[in-house]
mmCIF file of the N, C-alpha and C atoms, coordinates in Angstrom:
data_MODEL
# 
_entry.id   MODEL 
# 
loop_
_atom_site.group_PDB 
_atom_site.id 
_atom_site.type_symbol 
_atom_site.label_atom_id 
_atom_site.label_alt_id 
_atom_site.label_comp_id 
_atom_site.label_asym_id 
_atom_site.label_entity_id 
_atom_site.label_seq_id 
_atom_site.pdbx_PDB_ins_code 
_atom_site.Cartn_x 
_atom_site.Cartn_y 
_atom_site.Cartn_z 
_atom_site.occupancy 
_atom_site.B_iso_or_equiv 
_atom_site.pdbx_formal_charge 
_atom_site.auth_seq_id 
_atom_site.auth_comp_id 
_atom_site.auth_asym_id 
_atom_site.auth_atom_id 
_atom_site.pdbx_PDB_model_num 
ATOM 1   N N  . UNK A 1 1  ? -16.409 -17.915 8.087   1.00 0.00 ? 1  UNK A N  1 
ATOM 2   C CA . UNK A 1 1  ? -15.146 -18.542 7.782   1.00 0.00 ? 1  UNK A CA 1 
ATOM 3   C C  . UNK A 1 1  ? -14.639 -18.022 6.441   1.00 0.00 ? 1  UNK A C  1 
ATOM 4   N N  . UNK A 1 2  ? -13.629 -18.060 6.327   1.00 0.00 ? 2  UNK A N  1 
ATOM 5   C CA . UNK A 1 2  ? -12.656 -17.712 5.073   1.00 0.00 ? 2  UNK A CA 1 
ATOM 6   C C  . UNK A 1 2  ? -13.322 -19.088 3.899   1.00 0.00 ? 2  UNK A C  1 
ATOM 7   N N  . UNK A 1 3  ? -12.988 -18.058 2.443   1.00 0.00 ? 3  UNK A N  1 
ATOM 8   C CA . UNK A 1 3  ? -13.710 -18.119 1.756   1.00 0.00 ? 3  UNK A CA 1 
ATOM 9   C C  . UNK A 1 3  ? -15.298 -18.408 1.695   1.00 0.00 ? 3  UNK A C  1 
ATOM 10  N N  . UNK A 1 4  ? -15.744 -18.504 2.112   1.00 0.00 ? 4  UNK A N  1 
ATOM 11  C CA . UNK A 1 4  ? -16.956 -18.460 2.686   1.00 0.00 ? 4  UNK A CA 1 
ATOM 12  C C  . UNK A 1 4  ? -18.209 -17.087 2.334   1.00 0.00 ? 4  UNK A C  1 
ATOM 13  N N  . UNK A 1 5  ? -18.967 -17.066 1.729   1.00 0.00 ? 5  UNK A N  1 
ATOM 14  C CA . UNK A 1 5  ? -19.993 -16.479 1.341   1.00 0.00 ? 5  UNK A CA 1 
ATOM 15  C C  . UNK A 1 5  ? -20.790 -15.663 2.343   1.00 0.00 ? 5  UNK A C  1 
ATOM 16  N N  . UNK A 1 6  ? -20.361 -14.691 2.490   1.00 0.00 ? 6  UNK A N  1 
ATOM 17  C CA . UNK A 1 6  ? -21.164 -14.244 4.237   1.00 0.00 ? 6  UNK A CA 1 
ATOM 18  C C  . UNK A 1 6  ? -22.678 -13.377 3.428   1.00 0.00 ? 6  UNK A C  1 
ATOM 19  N N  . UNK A 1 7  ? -23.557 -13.423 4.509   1.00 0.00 ? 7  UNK A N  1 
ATOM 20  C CA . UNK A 1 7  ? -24.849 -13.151 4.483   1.00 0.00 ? 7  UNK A CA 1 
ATOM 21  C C  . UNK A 1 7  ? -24.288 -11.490 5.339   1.00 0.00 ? 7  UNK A C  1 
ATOM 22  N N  . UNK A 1 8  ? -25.121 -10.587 4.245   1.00 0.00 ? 8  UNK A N  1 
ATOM 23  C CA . UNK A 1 8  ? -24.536 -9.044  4.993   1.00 0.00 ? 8  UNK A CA 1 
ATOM 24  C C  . UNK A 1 8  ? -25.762 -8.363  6.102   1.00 0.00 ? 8  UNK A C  1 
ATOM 25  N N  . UNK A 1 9  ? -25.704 -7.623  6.645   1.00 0.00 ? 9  UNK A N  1 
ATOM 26  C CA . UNK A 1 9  ? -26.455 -7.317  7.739   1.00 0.00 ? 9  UNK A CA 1 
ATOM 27  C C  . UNK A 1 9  ? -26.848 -5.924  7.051   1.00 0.00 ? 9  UNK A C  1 
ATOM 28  N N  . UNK A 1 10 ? -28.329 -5.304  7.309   1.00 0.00 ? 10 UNK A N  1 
ATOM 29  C CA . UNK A 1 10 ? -28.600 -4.736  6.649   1.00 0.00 ? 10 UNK A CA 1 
ATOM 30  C C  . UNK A 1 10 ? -27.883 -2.780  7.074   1.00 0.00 ? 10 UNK A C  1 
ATOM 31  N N  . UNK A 1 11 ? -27.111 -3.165  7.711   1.00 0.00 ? 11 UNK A N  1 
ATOM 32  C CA . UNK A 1 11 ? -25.741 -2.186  7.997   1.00 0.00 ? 11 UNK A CA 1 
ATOM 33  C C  . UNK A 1 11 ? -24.621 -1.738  7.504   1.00 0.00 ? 11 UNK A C  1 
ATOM 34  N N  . UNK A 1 12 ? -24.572 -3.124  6.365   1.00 0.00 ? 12 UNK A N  1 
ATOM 35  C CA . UNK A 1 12 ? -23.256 -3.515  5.538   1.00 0.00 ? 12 UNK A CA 1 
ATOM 36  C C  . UNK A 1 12 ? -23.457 -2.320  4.123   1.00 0.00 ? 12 UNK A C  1 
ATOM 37  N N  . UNK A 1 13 ? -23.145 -1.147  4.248   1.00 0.00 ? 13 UNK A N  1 
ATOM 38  C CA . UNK A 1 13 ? -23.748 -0.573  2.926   1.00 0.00 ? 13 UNK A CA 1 
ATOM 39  C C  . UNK A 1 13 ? -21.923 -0.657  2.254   1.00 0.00 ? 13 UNK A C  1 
ATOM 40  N N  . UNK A 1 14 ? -22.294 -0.660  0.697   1.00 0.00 ? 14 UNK A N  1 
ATOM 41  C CA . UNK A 1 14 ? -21.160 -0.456  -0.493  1.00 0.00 ? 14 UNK A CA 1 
ATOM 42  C C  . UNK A 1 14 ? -21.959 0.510   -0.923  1.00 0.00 ? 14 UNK A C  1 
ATOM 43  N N  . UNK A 1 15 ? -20.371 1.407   -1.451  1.00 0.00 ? 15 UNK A N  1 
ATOM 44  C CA . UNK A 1 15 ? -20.876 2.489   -2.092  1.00 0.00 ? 15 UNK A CA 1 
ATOM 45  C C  . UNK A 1 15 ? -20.135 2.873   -2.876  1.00 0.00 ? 15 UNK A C  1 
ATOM 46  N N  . UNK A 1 16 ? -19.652 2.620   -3.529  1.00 0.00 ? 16 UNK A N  1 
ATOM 47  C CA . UNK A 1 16 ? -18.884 2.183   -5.126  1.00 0.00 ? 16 UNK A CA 1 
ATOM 48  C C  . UNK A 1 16 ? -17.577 1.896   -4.842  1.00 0.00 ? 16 UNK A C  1 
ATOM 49  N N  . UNK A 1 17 ? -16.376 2.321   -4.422  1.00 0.00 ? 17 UNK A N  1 
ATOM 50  C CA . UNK A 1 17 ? -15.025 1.022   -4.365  1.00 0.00 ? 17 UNK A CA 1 
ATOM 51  C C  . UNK A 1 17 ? -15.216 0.797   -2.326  1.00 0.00 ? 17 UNK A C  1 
ATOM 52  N N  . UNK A 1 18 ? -16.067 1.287   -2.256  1.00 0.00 ? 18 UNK A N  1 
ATOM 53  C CA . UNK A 1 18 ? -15.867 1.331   -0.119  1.00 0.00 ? 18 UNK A CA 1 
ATOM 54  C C  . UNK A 1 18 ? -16.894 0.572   0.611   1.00 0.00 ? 18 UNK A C  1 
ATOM 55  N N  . UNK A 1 19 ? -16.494 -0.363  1.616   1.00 0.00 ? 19 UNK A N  1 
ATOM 56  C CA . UNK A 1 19 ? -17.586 -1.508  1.895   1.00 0.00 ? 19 UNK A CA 1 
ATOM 57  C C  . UNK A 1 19 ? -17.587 -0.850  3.403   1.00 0.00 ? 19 UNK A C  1 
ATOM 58  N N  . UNK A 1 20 ? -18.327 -0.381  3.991   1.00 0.00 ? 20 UNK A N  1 
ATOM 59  C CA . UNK A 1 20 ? -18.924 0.401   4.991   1.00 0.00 ? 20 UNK A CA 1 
ATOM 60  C C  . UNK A 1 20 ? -19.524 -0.692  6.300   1.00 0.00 ? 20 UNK A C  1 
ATOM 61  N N  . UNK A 1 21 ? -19.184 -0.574  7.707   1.00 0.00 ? 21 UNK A N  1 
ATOM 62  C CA . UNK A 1 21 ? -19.825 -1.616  8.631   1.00 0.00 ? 21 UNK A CA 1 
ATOM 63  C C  . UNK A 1 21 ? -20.048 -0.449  9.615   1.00 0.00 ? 21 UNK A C  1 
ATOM 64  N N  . UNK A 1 22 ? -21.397 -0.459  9.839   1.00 0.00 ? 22 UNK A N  1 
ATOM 65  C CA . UNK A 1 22 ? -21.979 -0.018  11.012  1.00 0.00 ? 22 UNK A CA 1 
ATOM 66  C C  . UNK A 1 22 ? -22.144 -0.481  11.834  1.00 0.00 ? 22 UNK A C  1 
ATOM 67  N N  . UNK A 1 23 ? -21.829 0.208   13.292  1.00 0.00 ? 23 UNK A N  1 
ATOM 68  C CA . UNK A 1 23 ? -22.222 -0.446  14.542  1.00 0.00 ? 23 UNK A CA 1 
ATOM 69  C C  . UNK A 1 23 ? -21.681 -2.309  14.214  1.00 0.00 ? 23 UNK A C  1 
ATOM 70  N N  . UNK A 1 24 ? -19.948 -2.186  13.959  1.00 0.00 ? 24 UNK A N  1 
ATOM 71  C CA . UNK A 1 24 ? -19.679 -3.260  13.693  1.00 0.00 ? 24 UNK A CA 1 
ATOM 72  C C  . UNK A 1 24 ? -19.472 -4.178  15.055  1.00 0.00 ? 24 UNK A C  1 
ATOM 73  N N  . UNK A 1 25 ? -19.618 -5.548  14.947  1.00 0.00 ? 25 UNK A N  1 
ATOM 74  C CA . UNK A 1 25 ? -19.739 -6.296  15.670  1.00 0.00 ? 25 UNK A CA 1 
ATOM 75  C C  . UNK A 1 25 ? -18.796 -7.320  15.807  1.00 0.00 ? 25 UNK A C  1 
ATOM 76  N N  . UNK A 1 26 ? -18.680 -8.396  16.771  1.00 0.00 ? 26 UNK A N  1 
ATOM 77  C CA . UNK A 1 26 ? -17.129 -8.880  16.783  1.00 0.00 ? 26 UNK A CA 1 
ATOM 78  C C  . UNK A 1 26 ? -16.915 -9.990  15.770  1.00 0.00 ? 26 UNK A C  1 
ATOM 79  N N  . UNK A 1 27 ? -18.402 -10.798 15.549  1.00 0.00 ? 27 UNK A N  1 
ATOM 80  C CA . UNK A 1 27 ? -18.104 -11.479 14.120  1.00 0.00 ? 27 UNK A CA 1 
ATOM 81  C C  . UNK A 1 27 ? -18.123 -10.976 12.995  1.00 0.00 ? 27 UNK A C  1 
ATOM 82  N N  . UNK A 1 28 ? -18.154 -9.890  13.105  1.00 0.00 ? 28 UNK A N  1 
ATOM 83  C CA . UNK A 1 28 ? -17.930 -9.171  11.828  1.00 0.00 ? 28 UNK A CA 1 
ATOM 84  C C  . UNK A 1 28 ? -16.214 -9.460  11.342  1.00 0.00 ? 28 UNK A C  1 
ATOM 85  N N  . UNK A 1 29 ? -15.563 -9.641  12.277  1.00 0.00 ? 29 UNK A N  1 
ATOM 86  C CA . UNK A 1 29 ? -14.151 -9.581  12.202  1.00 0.00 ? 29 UNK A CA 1 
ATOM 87  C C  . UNK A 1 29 ? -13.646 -10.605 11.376  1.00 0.00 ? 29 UNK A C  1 
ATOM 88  N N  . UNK A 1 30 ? -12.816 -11.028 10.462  1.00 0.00 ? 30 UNK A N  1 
ATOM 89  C CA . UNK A 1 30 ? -12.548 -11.825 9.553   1.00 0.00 ? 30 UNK A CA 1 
ATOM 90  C C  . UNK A 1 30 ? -11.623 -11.775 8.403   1.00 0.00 ? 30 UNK A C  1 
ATOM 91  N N  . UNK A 1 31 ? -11.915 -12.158 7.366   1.00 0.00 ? 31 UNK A N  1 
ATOM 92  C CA . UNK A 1 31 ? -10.836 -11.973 6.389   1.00 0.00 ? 31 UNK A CA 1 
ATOM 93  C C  . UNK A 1 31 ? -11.692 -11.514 5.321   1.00 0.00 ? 31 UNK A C  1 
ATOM 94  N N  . UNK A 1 32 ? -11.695 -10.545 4.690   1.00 0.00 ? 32 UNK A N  1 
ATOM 95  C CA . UNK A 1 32 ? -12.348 -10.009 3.495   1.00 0.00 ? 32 UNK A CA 1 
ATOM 96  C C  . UNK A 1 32 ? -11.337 -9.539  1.996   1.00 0.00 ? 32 UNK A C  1 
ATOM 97  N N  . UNK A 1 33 ? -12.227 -10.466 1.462   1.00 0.00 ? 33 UNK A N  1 
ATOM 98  C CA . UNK A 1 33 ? -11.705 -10.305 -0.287  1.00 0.00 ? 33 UNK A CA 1 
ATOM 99  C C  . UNK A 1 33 ? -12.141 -9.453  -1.354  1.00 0.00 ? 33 UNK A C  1 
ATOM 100 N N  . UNK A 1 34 ? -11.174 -8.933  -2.126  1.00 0.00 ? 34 UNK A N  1 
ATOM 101 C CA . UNK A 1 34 ? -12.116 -8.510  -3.108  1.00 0.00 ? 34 UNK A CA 1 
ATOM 102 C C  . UNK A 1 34 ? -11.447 -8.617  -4.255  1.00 0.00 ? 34 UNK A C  1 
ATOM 103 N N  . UNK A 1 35 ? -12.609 -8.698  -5.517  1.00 0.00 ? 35 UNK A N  1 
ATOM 104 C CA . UNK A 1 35 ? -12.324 -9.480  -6.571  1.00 0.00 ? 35 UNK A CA 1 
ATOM 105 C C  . UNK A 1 35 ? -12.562 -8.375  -7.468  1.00 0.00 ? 35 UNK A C  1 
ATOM 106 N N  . UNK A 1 36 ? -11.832 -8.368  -8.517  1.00 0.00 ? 36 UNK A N  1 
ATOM 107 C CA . UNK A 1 36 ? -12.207 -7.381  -9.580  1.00 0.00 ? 36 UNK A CA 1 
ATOM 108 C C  . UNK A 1 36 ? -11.019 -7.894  -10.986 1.00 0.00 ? 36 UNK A C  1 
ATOM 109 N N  . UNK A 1 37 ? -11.705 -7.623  -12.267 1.00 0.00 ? 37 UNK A N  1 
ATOM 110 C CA . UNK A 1 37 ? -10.714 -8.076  -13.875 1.00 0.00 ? 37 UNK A CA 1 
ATOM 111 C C  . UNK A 1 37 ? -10.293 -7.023  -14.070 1.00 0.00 ? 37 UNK A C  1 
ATOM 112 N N  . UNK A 1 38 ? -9.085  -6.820  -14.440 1.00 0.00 ? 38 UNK A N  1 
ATOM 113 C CA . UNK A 1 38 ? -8.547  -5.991  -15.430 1.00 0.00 ? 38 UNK A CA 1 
ATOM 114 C C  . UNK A 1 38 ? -8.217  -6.473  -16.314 1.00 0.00 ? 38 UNK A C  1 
ATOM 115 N N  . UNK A 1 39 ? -8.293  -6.164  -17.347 1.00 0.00 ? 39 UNK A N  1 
ATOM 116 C CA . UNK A 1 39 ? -7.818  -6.392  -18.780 1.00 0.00 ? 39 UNK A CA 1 
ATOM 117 C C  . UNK A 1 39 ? -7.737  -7.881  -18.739 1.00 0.00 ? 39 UNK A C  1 
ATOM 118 N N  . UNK A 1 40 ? -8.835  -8.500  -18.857 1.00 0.00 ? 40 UNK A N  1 
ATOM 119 C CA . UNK A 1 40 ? -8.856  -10.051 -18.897 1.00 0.00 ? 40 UNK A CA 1 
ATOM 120 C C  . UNK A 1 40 ? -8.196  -10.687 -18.064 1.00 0.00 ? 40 UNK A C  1 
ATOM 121 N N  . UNK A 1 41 ? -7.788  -10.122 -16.492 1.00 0.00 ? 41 UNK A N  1 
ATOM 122 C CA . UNK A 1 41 ? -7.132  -10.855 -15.457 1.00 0.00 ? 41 UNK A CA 1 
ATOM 123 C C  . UNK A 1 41 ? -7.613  -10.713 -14.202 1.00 0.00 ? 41 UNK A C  1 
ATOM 124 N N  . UNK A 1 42 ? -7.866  -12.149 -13.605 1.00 0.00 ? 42 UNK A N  1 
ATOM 125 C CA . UNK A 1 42 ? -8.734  -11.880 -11.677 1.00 0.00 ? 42 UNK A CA 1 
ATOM 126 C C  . UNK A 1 42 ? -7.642  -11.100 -10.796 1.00 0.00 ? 42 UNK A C  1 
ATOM 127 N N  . UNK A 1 43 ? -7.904  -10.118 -10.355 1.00 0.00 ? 43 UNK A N  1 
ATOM 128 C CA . UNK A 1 43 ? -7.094  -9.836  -9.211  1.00 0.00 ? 43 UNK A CA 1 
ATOM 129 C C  . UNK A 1 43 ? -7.707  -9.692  -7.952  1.00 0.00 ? 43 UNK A C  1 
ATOM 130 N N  . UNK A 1 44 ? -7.211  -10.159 -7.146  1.00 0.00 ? 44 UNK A N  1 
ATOM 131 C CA . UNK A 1 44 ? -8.050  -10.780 -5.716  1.00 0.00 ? 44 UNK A CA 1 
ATOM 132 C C  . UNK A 1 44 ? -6.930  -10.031 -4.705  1.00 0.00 ? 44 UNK A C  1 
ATOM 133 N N  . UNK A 1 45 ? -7.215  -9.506  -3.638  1.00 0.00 ? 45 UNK A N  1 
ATOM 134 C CA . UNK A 1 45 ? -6.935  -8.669  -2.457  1.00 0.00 ? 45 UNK A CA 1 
ATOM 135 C C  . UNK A 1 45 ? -7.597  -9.220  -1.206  1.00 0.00 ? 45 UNK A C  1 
ATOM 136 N N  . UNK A 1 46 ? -6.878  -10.039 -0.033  1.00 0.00 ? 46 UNK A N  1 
ATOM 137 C CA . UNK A 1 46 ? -7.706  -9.859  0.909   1.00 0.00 ? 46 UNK A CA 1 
ATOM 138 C C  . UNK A 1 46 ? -6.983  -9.298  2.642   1.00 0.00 ? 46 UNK A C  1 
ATOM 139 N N  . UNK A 1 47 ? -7.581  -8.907  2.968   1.00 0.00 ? 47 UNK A N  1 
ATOM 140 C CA . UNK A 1 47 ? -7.341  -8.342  4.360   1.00 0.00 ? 47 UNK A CA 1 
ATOM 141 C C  . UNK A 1 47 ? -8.026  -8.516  5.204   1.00 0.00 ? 47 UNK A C  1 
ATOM 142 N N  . UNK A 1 48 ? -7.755  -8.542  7.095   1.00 0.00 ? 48 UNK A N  1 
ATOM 143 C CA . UNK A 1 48 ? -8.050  -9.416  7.808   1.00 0.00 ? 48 UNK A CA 1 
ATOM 144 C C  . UNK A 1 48 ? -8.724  -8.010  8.667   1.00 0.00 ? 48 UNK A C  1 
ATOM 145 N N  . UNK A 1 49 ? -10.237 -7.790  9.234   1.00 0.00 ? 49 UNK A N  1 
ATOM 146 C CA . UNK A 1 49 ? -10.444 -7.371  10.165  1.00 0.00 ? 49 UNK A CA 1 
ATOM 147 C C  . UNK A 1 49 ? -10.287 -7.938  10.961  1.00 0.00 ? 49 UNK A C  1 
ATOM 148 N N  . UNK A 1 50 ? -10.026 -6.836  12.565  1.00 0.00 ? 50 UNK A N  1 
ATOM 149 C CA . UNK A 1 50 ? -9.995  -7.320  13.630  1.00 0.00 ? 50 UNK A CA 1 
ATOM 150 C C  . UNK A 1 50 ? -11.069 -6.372  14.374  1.00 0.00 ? 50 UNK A C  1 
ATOM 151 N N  . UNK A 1 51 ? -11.373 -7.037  15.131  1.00 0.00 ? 51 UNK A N  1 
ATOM 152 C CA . UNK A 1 51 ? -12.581 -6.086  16.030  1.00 0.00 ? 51 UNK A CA 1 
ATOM 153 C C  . UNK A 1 51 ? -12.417 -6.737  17.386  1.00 0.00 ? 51 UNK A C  1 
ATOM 154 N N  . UNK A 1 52 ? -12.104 -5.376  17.794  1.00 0.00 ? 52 UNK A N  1 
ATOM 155 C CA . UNK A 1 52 ? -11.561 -5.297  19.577  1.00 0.00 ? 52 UNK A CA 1 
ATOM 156 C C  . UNK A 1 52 ? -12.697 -4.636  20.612  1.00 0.00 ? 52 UNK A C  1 
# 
């Protein structure tokens, strides 16, 4: 579920700004955030997989 803390599958590799899904699956599909400061400010991004 959105906002929600997901547990990653050991498929899920990051590899410095790129979050990688192997052999992705249909709950994989969801809304994913990402968080990062600039210059003393949160900026948050999120976008919705879909898996067909």
């Amino acid at each position: 579920q959105e906002c929600k803390p997901k547990m990653w599958r050991s498929i899920v590799i990051q590899k410095g700004n790129t979050l990688s899904i192997q052999e992705v699956q249909e709950e994989d599909g969801g809304n994913y955030t990402c968080e990062l400061k600039f210059e003393g400010k949160l900026i948050r991004r999120t976008v919705e997989l879909k898996v067909t």
